[in-house]
Structure formats: C-alpha cells, structure tokens
C-alpha positions in Angstrom: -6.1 -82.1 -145.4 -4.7 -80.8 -141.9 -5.4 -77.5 -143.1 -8.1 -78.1 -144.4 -9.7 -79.5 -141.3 -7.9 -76.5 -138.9 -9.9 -74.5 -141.3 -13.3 -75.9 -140.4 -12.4 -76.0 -136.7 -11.5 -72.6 -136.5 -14.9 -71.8 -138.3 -16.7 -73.8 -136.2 -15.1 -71.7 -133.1 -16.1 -68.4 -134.9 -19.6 -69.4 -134.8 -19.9 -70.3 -131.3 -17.9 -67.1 -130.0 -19.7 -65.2 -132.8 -23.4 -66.3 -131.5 -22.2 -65.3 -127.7 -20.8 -62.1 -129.2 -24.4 -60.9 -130.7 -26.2 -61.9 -127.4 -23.7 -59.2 -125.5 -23.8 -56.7 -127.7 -27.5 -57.5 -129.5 -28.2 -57.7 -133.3 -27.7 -54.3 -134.6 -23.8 -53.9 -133.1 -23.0 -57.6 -134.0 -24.6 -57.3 -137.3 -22.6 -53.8 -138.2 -19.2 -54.8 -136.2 -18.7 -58.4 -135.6 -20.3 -60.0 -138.4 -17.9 -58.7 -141.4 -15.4 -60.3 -139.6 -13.8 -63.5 -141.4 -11.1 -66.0 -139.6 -7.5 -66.0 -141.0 -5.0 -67.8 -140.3 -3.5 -69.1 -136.9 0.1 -69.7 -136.1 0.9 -72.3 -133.9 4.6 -71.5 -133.1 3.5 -67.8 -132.2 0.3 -68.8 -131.1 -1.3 -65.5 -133.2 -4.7 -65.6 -134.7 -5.6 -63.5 -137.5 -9.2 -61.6 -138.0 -9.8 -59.9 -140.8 -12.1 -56.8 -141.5 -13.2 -55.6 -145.0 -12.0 -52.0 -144.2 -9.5 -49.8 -142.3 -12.4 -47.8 -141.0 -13.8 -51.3 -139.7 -10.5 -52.8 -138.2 -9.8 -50.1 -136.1 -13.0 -49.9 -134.7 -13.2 -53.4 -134.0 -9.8 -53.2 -132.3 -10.1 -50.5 -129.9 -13.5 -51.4 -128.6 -13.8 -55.3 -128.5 -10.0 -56.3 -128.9 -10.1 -57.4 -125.4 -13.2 -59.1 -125.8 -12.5 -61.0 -128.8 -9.0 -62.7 -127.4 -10.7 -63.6 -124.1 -13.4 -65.4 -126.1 -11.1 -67.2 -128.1 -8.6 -67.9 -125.4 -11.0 -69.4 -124.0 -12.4 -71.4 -126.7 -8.6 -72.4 -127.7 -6.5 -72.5 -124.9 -3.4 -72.5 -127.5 -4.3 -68.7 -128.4 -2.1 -66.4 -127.1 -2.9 -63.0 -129.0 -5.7 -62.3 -131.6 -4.6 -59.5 -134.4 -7.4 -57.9 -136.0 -6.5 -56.1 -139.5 -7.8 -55.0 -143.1 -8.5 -58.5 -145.1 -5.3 -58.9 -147.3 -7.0 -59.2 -150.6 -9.2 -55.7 -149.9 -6.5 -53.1 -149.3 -5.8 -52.4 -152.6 -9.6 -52.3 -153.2 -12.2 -49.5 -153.3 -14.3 -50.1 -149.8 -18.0 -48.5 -148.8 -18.5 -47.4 -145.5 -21.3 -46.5 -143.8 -23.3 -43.4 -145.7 -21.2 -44.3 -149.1 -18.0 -43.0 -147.6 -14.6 -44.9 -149.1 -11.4 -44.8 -147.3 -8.2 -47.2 -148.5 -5.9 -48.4 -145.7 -3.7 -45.0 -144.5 -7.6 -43.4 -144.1 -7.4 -41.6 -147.2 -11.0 -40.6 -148.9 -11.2 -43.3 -152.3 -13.4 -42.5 -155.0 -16.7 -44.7 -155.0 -19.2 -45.1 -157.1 -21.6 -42.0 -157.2 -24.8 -42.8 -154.6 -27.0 -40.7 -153.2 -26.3 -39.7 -149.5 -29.6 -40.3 -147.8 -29.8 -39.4 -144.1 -29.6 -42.1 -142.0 -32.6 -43.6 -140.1 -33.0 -42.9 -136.3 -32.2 -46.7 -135.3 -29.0 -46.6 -138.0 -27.7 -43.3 -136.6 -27.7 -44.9 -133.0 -25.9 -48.4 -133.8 -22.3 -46.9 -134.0 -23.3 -46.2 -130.0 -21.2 -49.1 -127.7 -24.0 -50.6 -125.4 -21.6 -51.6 -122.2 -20.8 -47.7 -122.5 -23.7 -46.3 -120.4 -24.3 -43.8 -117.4 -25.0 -47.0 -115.3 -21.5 -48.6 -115.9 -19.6 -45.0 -115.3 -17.9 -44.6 -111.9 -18.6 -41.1 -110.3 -16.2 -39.6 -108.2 -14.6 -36.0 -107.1 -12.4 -36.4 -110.4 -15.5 -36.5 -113.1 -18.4 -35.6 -110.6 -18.7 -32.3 -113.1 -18.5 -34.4 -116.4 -21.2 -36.6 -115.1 -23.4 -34.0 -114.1 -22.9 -32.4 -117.0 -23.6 -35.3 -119.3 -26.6 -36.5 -117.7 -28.0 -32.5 -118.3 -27.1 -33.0 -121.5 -29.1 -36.3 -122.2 -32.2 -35.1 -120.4 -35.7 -33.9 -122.0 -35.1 -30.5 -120.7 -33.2 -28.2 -122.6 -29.6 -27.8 -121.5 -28.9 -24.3 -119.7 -25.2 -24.8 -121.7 -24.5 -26.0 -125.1 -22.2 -27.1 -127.1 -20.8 -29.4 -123.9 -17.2 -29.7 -124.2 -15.9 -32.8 -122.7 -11.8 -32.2 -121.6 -9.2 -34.7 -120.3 -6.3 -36.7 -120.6 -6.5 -40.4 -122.2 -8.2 -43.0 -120.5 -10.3 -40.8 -118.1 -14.0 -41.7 -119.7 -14.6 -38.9 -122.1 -15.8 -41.4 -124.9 -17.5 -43.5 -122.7 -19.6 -40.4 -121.2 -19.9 -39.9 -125.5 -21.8 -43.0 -125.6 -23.5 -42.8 -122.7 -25.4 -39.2 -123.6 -26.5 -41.3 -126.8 -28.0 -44.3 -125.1 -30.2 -41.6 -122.5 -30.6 -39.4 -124.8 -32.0 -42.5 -127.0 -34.0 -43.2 -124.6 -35.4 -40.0 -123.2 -36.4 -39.3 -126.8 -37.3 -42.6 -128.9 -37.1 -42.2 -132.7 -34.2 -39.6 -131.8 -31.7 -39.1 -134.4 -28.5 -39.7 -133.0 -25.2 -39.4 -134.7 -21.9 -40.6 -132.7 -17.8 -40.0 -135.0 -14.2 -39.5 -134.4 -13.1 -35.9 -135.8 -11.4 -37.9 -138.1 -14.2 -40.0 -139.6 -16.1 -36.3 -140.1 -12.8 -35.2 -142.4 -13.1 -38.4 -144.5 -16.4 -38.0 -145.4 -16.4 -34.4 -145.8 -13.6 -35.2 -148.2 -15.7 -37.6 -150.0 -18.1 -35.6 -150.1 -16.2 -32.9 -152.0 -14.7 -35.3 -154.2 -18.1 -36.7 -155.1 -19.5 -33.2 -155.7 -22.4 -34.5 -152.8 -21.9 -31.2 -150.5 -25.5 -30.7 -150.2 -26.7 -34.1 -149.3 -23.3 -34.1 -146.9 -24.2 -30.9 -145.0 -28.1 -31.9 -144.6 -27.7 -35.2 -143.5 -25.1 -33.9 -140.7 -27.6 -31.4 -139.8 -30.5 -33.2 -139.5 -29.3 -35.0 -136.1 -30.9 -33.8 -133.0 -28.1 -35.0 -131.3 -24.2 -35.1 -132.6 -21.5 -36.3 -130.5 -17.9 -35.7 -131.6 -14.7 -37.6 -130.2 -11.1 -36.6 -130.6 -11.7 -33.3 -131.8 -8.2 -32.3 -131.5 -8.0 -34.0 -135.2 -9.4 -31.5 -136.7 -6.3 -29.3 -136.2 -5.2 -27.7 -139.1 -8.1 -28.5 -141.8 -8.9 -25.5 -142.6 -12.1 -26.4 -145.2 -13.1 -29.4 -142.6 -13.0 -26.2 -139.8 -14.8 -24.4 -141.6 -17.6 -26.5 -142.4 -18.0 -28.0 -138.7 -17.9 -24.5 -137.5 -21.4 -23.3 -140.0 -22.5 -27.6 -138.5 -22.2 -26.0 -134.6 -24.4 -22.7 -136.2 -27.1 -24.6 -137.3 -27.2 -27.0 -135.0 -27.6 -24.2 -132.1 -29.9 -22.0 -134.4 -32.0 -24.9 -134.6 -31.4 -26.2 -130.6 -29.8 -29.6 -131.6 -27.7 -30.3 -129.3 -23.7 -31.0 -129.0 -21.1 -32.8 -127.5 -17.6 -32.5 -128.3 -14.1 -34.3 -126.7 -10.7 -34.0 -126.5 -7.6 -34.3 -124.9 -7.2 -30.3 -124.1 -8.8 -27.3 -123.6 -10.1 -25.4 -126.5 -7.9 -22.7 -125.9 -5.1 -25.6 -126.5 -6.1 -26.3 -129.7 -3.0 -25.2 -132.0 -4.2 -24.7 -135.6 -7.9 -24.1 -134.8 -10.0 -20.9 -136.1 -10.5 -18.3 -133.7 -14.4 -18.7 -134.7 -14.3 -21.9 -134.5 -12.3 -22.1 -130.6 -15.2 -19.0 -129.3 -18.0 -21.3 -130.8 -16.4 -24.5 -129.2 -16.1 -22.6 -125.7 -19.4 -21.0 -125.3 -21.1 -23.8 -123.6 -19.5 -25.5 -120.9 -16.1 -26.9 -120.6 -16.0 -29.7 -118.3 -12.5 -30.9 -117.2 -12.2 -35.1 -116.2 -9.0 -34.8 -114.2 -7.5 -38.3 -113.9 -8.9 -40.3 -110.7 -7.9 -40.3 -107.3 -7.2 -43.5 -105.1 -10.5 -43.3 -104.2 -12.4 -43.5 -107.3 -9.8 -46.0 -108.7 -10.7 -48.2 -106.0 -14.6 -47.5 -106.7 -13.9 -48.1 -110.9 -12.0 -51.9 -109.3 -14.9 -53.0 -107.5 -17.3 -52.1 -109.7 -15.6 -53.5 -112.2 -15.1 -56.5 -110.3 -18.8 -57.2 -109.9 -18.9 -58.6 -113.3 -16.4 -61.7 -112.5 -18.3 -63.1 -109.4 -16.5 -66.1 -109.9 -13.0 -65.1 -109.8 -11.9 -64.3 -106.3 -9.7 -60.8 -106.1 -8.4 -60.5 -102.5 -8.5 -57.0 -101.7 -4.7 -56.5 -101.1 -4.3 -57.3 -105.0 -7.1 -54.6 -105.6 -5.2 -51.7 -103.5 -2.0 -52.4 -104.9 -3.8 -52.1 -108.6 -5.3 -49.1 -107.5 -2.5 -47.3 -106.3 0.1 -48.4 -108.5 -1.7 -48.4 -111.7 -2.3 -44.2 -111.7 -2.4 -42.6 -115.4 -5.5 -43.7 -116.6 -8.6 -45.9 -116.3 -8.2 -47.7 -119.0 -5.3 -49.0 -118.1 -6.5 -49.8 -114.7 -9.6 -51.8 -115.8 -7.2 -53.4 -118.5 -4.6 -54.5 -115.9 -7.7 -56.3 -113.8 -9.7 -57.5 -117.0 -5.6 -59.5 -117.8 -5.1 -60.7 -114.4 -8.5 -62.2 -114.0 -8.6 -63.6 -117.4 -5.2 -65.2 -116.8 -6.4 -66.7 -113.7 -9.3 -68.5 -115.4 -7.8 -69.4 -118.4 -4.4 -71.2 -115.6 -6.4 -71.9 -113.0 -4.2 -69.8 -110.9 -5.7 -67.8 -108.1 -5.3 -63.9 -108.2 -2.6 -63.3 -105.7 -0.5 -60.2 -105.4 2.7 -62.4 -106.5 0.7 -62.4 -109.9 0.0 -59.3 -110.4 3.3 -58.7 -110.3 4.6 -61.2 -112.9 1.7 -60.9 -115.3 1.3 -56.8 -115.4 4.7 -56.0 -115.6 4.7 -53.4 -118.1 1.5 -51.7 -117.2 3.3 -51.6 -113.6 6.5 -50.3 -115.0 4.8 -47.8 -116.7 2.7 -45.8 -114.0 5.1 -46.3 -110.6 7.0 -43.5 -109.3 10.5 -44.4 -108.6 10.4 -45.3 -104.9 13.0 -46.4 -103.2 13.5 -48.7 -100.5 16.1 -46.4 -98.4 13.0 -44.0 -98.5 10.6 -46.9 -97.7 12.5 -47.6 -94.8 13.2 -44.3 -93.6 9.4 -43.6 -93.2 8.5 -46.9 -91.6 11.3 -45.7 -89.1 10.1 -42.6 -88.6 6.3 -43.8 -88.3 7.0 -46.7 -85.8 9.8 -44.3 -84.0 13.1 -46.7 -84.5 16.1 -46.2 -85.5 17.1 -47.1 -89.2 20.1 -49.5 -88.4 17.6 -51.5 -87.1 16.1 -52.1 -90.6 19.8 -54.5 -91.5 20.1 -55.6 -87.9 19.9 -58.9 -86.4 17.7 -58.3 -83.7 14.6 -60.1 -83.1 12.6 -58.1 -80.9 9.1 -57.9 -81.3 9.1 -53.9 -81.7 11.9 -53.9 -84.4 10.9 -57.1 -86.6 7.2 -55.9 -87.2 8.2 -52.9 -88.7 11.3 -54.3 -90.2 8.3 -57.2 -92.2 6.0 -54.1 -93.0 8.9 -52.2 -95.0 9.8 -55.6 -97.1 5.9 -55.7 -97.5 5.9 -52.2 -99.1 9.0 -52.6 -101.0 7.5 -55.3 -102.7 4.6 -53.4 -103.3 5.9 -50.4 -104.6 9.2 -50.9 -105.8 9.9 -53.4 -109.1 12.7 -54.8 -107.0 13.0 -59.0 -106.6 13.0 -60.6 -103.3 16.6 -61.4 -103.3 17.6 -57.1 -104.1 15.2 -56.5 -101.5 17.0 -58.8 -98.4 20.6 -57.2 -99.6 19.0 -54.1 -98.6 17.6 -55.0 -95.2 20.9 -56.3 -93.9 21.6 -59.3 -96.5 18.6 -61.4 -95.6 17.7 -64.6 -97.8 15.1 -64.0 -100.2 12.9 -66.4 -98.3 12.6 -64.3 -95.4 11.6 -61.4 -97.6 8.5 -63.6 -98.8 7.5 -65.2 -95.4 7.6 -61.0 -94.3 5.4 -59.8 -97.4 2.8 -62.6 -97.0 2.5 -62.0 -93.4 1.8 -58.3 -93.4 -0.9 -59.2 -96.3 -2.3 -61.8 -93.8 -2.2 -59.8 -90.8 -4.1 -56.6 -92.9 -6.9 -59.2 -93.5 -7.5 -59.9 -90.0 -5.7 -56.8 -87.5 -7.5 -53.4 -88.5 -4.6 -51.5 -86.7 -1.9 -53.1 -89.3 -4.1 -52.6 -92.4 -4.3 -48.8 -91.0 -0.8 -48.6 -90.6 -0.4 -49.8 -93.9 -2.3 -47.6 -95.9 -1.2 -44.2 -94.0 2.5 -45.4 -94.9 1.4 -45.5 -98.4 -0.6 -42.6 -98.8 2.7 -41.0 -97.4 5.0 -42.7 -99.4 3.1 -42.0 -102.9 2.2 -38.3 -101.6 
C-alpha cells in the first residue's frame, strides 16, 4: 500500500512539472520529447529518480538538452530528490522501437528491422519540432570569440541568398555551435514560414541511412532528405570512416547546392582535420565558409553570466561570485552556464545565499577541472611586486598599514584561485590562524564593492596572474 501510494504521488508530481514543462517549451517539443516520458522508480537512501524513455534515440535526447531542467523541476517539487537519471524503459530494450520517419534503433544505436512503412517526407511544422526553442539568436551571447559564427549564422538564416554555402560551423565543445544550429532553424523558420527545416546529429543520418538500406527504401530515404530547403547537421566528425554514409551525404550536399538549399554543418575540427573523410567529400564540405568559435575570453564569459543571470531575478549573485566564475571556469560555456544554473539552484532549493564561500564547496569539480595550477608563492610574489614590498613581509608580523593591505589582498586571491583551505593558506603567509585568512578574504571582497581603486587592483593582479 506504501508503494502503492508513492506511486500515485510521484504521478501526481509528473503531471504538475509535466504541465509547466509544455508551457516552456510549447505543445509540439512537449508532445514529441517530454510526454513519452513515464516515472520509475525513486530511491530514498540514494535519493535517485528514475525516467524512462521508450527509445535510446529518445533518452539521450532528453538527457542532453533538458537533464538540467527536469532535476531542477523535481527538486523542487521534492526536496528529497537529489539526482534524476533518465534511461531506455527496462521492458523496451530488448524490443523493436519506431523513431521518427520509421527509423528503429535498439539500445547501442544500432539500425533494427521494423516493419516495412512508407517513408513519407515530413511536414514543414514536423521537420521544425526537433529545433530546441530557448536555442535562439536572441539568447546567444556575441563577442570577439564567435563575432564571425554569429555573423555568419544570421547570413545564413536570412531571405537573401547566402554569398557562401555550405556554412561550416568549427569549435571545441561547449563554445555554441549547436546552439547557433538551432538558432538558423528558428530565423530561418521564421523568415520563410511553411519552410522545410530538417535539424540531426551525423549519427542519427547513419542510422537511418542504414535503415533505409536494410529496408530496401533508398529512394524514399534520398528524396525525403532532399526535399529540405534547409538541413542542419551536428557533430559531423561522426561520420568518419563510413564510407557508403560519405558517400551518400556527399551526392545530399550536390543536390542540395544544385538546387540552392541551403547547409549548415558542425564539428569539433576543421575539415581538413577530419581523418577518414573522402577527399570529395572534405573539398565539398570546405567550399563555403569555415567559421572558427574559438573558446571565449573573460570578457564574453562575463557577458554569457549576466545574461544568463537575467533569467533568476530573484536570486541575488554578488558580482565577486560572478568574476571568480568567469575567470575560473575557462574551457567551455557550457560548463560555465552549468556551474551558475547549480549554484543558483542550490541556493533556492537551501535557502542559502550565493556567496563566493559556496561556489567553492558546491562547484568543486567543475573548478578543479578548468584552474591552472597557481600557486601562492607566485600569488605573493606579484602582489609584492605590484604594491612594491618586499616578500618577507608576506609571513611577517608587522601591522603596518602599507604591508597588511597587500598581505589581505594575496590571501583574497589565493582563495580565489588556488583550491587550497584557509588553514594551508595561513601556513603559507607566516603560520596565521585560518580565521585571519577569512576575516582577509571577506574584507578585500567588501572593500571591491565599495573602493574602485581596490577592485582595480584586483582585477589587474588577476589578469596578470592567469596571463
């Protein structure tokens, strides 16, 4: 009867967080993404809930665009949540599953036989739902980094005809190129209503070529693919080594550009990086425009923050906690807005306030991950050399005004920049209690708030430091 009843209020949760869900991301998304979705079962010593999705195909879409999402809504709904997995429904791996277009893949994302169906093209409003809606040119961040990309993009989206095509979208992980994907769609979609739009991983367009070998459906394969006035590719480094699936996306590009569709592909390298690939196939993927996204600058980390932070009016971020993000958390965006969307969500779901101390304790590993090894014998040696004293004064007892300020301002950036405790840090400056460590970092963050002149100081020591 417990179980029974857990059951029912679990439901009962899935409905409310399901009906927010399809308000967000509107009817067609929630009705193609969220919906399938079923509740499993939740573990109360792990505090793990379980979501199940019909297919493979399904579950990894679902986790790596509304993952975060999903366990905010339902932390939020039951604070004894800690982590929501989302997998392939037990009872369906071992089954044949449709996909969208008639496509069947089992749970390594291996083509499965289906039942023979015709493959008609999609309609114009069908082709567009795989298309994130929070991924749009509005909610991209511009900066010196992707200023290129973005320009490029929007070209790309317009009524006029592009001067280049295909657009070749190149950088690392976590720098935007799927999100400047989605964002040509939804312009695009709206420059040209009734468009037909078609948005896929390099990997989905193997599995259904595959199928569509298997199920002797070539034809209807090849004229449903080419009968998009706009396709946009993801991950194209995938398609390494196929050589049938090369060859058949290489005669796509031909009469797509015979016929001026237009293209967008993306990946994590140049073309002329592309181990495996067809000589055709690299000249035909580098004849429009490559457009590097090298991974943002302070700057436009600070720009992606604030933006960012728009959306959580009602969590206050001081803006020491938003620096040290930006400058600490430096390989890639997603990270960065991941680090900020788990603070914030911490604080509201704790009642905590966002403070620097809890960045600290509740990002550790994305911290860990991205800081350059600085040490506090070099942290000390530049505050010396900026504020012109010697080092012994950094473990001496003096008091003076001109040695303690700059004494507090390198325990503030050790703190910042170094994963060392308060306690590791004193030893270094002299064998000072850990308390006096804290009273310096929370002064220095204090005095950058109201004294212009030490928040300058500050961030030229830092810029130095991280140079």
């Amino acid at each position: 009867m417990i179980e029974d009843q857990e059951a029912l209020d679990l439901a009962a949760d899935w409905a409310d967080i399901s009906q927010g869900l399809k308000k967000d991301l509107g009817p067609q998304l929630h009705s193609q993404w969220i919906k399938p979705i079923q509740v499993g079962s939740f573990c109360k010593e792990t505090g793990t809930l379980d979501l199940f999705l019909p297919t493979e195909f399904s579950a990894n879409w679902v986790a790596d665009r509304f993952a975060d999402r999903l366990s905010l809504a339902w932390k939020i709904a039951r604070s004894e949540v800690r982590q929501v997995r989302i997998a392939v429904h037990p009872r369906r791996r071992t089954m044949p599953e449709l996909r969208m277009g008639g496509i069947a893949a089992n749970d390594t994302g291996q083509a499965l036989p289906v039942q023979r169906q015709a493959a008609v093209p999609l309609s114009a409003d069908a082709a567009v739902t795989g298309l994130d809606p929070s991924l749009t040119f509005a909610e991209f961040v511009s900066g010196a980094a992707n200023v290129l990309a973005v320009n490029a993009a929007q070209r790309m989206a317009a009524l006029e005809t592009p001067q280049f095509s295909p657009l070749y979208l190149k950088g690392s992980t976590g720098q935007g190129k799927t999100h400047l994907l989605h964002a040509i769609g939804h312009a695009y979609a709206a420059a040209r209503p009734g468009a037909r739009i078609f948005y896929c991983s390099a990997e989905r367009f193997m599995i259904e070529f595959v199928q569509a070998m298997r199920s002797n459906e070539m034809l209807e394969f090849k004229a449903r693919l080419r009968g998009f006035d706009l396709l946009l590719v993801d991950d194209i480094q995938f398609i390494i080594g196929k050589a049938s699936t090369q060859e058949e996306f290489l005669h796509t590009i031909d009469a797509l550009m015979s016929a001026g569709k237009r293209l967008v592909v993306a990946a994590d390298r140049a073309p002329q990086a592309l181990d495996g690939v067809e000589q055709r196939l690299l000249s035909r993927l580098s004849m429009g425009l490559v457009a590097d996204i090298q991974p943002a600058d302070i700057d436009l980390r600070r720009k992606i923050l604030e933006h960012r932070l728009a959306r959580f009016t009602s969590t206050q971020v001081p803006a020491d906690v938003i620096e040290f993000l930006a400058r600490t958390i430096n390989r890639n965006v997603r990270e960065l807005v991941g680090g900020l969307n788990k603070l914030i969500a911490y604080a509201q779901l704790t009642g905590q306030p966002v403070s620097l101390q809890l960045a600290e304790e509740q990002l550790t590993d994305i911290l860990s991950a991205n800081r350059r090894r600085i040490t506090i014998d070099e942290i000390q040696r530049m505050v010396c050399q900026f504020y012109r004293v010697d080092r012994t004064e950094m473990a001496s007892k003096r008091r003076a005004r001109a040695v303690v300020r700059p004494r507090q301002v390198a325990m503030y950036l050790a703190k910042v920049l170094t994963p060392r405790s308060y306690p590791e840090i004193g030893r270094k400056f002299g064998g000072r209690d850990h308390s006096t460590v804290i009273h310096a970092v929370r002064l220095i963050e204090e005095l950058r708030t109201r004294d212009a002149d030490m928040d300058g100081d500050v961030r030229t020591l830092l810029r130095q430091l991280e140079d």
